[in-house]
C-alpha positions in Angstrom: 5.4 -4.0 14.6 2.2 -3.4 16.1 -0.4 -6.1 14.7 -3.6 -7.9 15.4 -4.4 -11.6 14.4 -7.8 -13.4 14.2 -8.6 -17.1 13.7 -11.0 -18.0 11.5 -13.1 -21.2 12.2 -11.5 -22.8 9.4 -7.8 -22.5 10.8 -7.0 -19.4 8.8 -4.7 -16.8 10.3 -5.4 -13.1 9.6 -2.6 -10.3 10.3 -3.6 -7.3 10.0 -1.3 -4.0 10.8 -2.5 -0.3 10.4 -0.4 2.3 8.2 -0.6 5.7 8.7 -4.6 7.3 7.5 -3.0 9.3 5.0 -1.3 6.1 3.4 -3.1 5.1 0.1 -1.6 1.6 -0.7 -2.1 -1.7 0.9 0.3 -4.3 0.9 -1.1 -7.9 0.8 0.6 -11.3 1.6 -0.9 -14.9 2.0 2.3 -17.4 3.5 1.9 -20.8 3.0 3.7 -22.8 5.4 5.2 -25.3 3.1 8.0 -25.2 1.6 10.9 -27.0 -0.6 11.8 -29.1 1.7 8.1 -30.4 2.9 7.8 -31.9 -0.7 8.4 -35.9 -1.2 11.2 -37.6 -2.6 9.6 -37.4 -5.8 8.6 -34.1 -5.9 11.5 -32.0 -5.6 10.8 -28.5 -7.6 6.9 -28.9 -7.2 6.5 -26.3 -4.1 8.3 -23.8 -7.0 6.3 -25.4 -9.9 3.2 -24.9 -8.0 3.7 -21.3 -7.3 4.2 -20.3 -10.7 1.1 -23.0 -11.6 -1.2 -20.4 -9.6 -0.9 -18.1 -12.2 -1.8 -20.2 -15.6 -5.2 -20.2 -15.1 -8.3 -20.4 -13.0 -11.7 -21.9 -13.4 -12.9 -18.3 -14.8 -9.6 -16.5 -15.4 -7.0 -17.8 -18.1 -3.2 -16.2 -17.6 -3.8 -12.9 -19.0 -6.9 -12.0 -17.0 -5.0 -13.0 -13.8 -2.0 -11.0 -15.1 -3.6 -8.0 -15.7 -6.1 -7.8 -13.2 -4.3 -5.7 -10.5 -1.4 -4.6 -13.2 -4.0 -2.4 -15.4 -5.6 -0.7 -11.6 -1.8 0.4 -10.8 -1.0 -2.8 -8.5 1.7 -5.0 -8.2 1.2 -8.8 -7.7 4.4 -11.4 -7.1 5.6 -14.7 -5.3 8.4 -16.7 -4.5 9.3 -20.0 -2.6 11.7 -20.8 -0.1 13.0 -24.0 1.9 10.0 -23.5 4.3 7.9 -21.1 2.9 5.8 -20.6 -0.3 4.5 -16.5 -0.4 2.1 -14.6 -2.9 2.2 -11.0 -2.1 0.2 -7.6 -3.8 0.3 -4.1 -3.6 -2.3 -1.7 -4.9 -4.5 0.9 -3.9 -6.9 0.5 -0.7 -9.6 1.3 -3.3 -8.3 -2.2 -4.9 -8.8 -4.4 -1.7 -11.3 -6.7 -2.6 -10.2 -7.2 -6.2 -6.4 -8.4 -5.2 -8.2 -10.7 -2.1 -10.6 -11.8 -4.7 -8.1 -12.2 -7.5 -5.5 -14.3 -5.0 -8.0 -16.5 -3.5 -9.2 -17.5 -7.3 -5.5 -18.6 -7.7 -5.2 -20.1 -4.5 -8.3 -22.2 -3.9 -9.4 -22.6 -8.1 -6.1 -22.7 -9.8 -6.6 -25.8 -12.5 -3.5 -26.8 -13.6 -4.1 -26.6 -17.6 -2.2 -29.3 -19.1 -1.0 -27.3 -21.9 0.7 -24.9 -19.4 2.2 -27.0 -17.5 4.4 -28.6 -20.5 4.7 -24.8 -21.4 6.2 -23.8 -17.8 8.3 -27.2 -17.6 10.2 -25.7 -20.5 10.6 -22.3 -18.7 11.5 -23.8 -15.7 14.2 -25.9 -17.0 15.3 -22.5 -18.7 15.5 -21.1 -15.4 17.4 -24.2 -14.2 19.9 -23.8 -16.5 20.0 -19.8 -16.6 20.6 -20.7 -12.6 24.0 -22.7 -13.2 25.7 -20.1 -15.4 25.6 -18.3 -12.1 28.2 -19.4 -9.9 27.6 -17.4 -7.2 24.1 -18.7 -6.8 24.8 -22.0 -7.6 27.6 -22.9 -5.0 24.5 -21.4 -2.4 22.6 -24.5 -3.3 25.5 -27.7 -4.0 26.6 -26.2 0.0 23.5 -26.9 0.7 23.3 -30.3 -0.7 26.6 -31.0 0.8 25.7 -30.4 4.4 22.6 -32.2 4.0 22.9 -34.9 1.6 20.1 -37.2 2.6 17.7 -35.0 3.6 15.1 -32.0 1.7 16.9 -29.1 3.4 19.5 -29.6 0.9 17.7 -29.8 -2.6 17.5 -26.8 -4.6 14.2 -25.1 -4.5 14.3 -25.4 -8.3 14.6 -28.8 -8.7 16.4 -30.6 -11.5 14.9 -30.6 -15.2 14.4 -34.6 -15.4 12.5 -34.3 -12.5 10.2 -31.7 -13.4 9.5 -33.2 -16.7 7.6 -35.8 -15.2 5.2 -33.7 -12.9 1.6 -34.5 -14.2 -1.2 -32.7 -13.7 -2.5 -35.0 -11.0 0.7 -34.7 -9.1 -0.2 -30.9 -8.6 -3.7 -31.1 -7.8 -2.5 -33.9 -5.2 0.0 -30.9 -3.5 -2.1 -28.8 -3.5 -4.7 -30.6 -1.5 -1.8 -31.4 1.1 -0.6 -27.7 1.7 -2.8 -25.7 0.3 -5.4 -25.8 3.3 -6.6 -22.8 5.6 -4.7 -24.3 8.6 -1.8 -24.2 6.6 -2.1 -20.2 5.7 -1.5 -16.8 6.9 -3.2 -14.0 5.4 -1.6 -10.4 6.4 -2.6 -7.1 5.3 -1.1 -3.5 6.2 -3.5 -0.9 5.3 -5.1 2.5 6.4 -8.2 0.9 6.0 -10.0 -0.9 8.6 -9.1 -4.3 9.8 -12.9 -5.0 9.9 -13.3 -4.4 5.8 -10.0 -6.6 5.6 -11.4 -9.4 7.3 -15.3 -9.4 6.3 -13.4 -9.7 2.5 -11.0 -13.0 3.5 -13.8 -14.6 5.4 -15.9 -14.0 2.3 -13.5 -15.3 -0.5 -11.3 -17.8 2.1 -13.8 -18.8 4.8 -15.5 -21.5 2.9 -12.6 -23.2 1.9 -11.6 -26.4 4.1 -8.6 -28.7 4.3 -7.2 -31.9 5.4 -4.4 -31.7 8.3 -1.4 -30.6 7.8 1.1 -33.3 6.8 3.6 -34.4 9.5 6.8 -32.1 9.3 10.3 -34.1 9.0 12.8 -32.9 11.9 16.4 -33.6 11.7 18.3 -35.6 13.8 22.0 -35.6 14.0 24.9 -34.0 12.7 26.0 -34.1 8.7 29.4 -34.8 8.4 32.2 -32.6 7.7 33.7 -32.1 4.0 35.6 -30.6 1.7 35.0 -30.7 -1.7 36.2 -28.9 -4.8 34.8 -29.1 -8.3 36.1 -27.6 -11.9 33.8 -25.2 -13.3 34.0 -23.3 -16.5 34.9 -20.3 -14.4 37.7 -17.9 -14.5 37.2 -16.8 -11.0 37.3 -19.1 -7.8 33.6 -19.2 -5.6 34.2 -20.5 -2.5 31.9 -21.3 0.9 33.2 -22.0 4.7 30.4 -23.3 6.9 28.5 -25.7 9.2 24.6 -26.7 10.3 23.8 -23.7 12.8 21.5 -23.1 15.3 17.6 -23.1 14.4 14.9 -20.6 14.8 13.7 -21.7 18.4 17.9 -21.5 19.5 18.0 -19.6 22.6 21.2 -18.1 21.2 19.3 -16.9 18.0 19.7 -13.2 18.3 23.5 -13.8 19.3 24.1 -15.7 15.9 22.8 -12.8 14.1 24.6 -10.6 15.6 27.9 -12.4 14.7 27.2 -12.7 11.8 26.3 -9.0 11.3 29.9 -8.5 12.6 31.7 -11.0 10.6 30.5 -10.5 7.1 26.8 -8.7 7.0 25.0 -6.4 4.4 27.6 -3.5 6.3 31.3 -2.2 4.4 32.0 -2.2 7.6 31.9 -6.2 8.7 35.1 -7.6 9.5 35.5 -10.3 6.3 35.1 -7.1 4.2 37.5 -5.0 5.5 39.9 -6.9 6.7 40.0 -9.1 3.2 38.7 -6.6 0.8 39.4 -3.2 1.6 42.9 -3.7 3.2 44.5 -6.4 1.5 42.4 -6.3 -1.6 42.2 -10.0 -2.0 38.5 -10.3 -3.5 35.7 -8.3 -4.9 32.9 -10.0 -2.6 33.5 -11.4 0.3 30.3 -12.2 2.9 28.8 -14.5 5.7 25.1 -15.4 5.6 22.7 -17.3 8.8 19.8 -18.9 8.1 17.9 -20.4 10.8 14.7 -23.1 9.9 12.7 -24.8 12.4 15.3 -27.2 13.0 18.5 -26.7 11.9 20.1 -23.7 10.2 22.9 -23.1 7.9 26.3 -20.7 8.5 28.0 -19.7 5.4 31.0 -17.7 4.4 31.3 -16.8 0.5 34.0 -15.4 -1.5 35.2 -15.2 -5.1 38.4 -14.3 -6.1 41.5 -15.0 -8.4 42.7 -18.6 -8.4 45.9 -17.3 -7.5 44.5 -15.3 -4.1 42.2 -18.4 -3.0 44.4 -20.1 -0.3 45.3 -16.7 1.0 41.8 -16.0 1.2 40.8 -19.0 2.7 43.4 -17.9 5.3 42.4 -14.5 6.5 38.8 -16.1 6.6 40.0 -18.2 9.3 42.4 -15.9 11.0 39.3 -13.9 11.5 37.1 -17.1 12.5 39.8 -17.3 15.3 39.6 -13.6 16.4 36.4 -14.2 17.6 36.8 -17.4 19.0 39.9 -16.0 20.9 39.5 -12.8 21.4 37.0 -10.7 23.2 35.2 -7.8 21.8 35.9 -4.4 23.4 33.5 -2.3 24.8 33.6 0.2 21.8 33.7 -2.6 19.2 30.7 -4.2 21.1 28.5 -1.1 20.7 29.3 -0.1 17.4 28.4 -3.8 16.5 24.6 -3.5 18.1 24.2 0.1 16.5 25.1 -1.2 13.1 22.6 -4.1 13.6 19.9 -2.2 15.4 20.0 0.9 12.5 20.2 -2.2 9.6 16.9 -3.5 11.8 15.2 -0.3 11.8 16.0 0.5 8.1 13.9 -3.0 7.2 10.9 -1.3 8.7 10.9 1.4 5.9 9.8 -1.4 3.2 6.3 -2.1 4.5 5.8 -5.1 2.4 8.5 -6.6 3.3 7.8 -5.9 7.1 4.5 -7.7 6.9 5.7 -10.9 5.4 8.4 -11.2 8.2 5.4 -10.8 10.9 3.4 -13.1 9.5 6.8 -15.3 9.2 7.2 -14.9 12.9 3.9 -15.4 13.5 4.0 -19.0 11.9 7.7 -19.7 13.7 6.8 -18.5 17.4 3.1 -17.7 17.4 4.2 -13.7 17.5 6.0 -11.0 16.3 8.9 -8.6 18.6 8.0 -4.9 18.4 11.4 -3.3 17.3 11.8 -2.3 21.0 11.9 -5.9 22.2 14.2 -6.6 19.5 16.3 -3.9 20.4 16.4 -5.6 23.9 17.5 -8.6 22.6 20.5 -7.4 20.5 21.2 -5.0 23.9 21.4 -7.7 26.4 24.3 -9.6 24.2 27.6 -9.5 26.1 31.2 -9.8 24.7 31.3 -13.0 26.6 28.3 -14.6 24.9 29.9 -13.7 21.7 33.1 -15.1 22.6 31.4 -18.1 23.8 29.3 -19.1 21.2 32.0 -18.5 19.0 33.9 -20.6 20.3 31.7 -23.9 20.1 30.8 -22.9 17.1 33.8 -21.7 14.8 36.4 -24.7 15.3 38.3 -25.6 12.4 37.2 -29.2 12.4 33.3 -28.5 12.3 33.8 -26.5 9.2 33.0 -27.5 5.6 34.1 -26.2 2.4 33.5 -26.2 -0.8 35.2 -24.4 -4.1 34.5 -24.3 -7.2 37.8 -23.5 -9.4 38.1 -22.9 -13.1 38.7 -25.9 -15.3 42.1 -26.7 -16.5 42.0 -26.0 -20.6 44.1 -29.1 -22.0 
């Protein structure tokens, strides 16, 4: 992960990492640090709303000229919004460079919020609401969220609801963007065989005169959400269930030991423990898998499952019986290693999609002011002990911190 950064004098961050000479595409990402839950009461959906906004017109380009302009030279241009983040990210060929900066800092810094396509996307939106809930699997991701954090941002959906989003006005927007959208508030990155000189000269010439406001006052939680268990009819005919708990946050000393856990209870692997143990041997669901998320405060543990209505308790069950392995039981030396190897290879495998390995610098770079080589990372999954696994996992896996939540088909009278 080998990377330089420079500061501009109007608080932009640049990131720049080489690729190999030979390489001829450039991957591109600007990261603004705002996300879903930075938005006001009021304004739940808009960091969403706002990022497809940036690409229904400019003050010279309407939607099809922003479309096409990297599409018909062979490039690629996307975005997406999370809880914390909002990113617009490009690929295309290094002969393309200053047409994508140019292009994205158009949208960025001249976007103009055509009232016409605004009503236009608030129907799309609301289509992607409701195309959203006929997704079970998704949706339970968000109502756990809501249900650990009930009075606060982290647990909206990043969609927002459609009455909500049918009253954003155009003034609303333009009143967002002037909050977040500042050069304090960004991080440019660019991973290129071409030099970080040309990739610079081109952001300070389309980004450098742009200025900005501070950077509105972050809310931090305080205390603990309490502990539930809900269960809601759906129109289903499978059960979608989630186990969980607020978990430890990006600045957590025991960060890296998290991860690993969770690699090793239910990760991306066949291998993980929920999956075999649940799937594979006693065939009790299709999908089974645990997921950590870790914000700048807080951070979300998560078990989910779907199966049968008839296979739910038991499934429930064995996902607890394997909660209390690891709270009880401590890893052997062979089980330990061939834990770190899966998660140091799954590590290493990331680094073959350069676009994505960008974005998580510049992430990194935003959380902790830097960005672990894969060495240092590799030091830090190496240096976990079974004890610290054992430990941590049993603080954190009691029965009683644990919500849940299931949705269950419907009864048809």
């Amino acid at each position: 992960m080998d990377y330089t950064t420079q500061l501009l004098g109007n608080g932009l961050r640049t990131v720049y990492k080489s690729a190999e000479k030979s390489n001829t595409i450039s991957h591109f990402c600007l990261l603004i640090n705002s996300g879903a839950r930075d938005e006001r009461g009021w304004e739940i959906g808009m960091a969403h709303f706002t990022e497809h906004m940036l690409f229904k017109g400019t003050d010279k380009r309407n939607t099809i000229q922003i479309l096409k302009r990297l599409e018909v030279a062979g490039g690629e241009l996307n975005a997406f919004t999370t809880k914390e983040y909002t990113c617009i990210y490009a690929s295309f060929l290094n002969e393309h460079l200053q047409r994508a900066i140019e292009l994205i800092a158009d949208m960025v810094l001249n976007s103009t919020f055509p009232e016409a396509e605004i009503e236009r996307e608030k129907s799309v939106i609301a289509d992607e609401i409701e195309s959203y809930q006929d997704i079970p699997e998704e949706l339970i991701q968000d109502e756990f969220d809501e249900l650990l954090f009930p009075s606060d941002s982290l647990g909206n959906s990043i969609l927002g609801t459609k009455d909500g989003i049918s009253l954003f006005t155009r003034s609303q927007f333009l009143d967002y963007m002037a909050r977040h959208y500042i050069p304090s508030n960004m991080t440019i990155g660019l991973s290129s065989a071409l030099a970080e000189k040309t990739f610079v000269n081109y952001i300070t010439r389309y980004f450098g005169e742009s200025t900005g406001s501070s950077v509105p006052e972050r809310t931090i939680l305080t205390g603990n959400p309490p502990i539930l268990e809900r269960r809601i009819g759906k129109p289903i005919s499978q059960v979608h269930g989630m186990i969980g708990r607020k978990a430890l946050s990006l600045h957590d000393d025991n960060r890296t030991t998290m991860l690993l856990i969770n690699n090793l209870l239910g990760g991306p692997g066949m291998s993980s423990k929920l999956n075999l143990e649940i799937r594979e041997k006693k065939g009790i669901c299709y999908t089974i898998e645990s997921n950590y998320s870790a914000y700048r405060d807080t951070g979300i543990f998560s078990v989910y499952f779907g199966t049968e209505a008839i296979k739910a308790e038991k499934c429930i069950s064995l996902i607890n019986k394997e909660l209390k392995l690891l709270q009880h039981s401590t890893l052997s030396s062979t089980h330990l290693h061939q834990a770190k190897q899966r998660f140091k290879g799954q590590i290493a495998l990331a680094e073959e999609s350069r676009s994505s390995v960008l974005i998580s610098i510049c992430k990194s770079i935003i959380d902790y002011g830097q960005a672990d080589t894969i060495p240092e990372l590799f030091k830090k999954v190496d240096a976990i002990s079974a004890t610290d696994i054992l430990n941590l996992s049993g603080d954190f896996f009691e029965s009683g911190l644990l919500s849940t939540l299931i949705f269950e088909p419907q009864d048809k009278a």
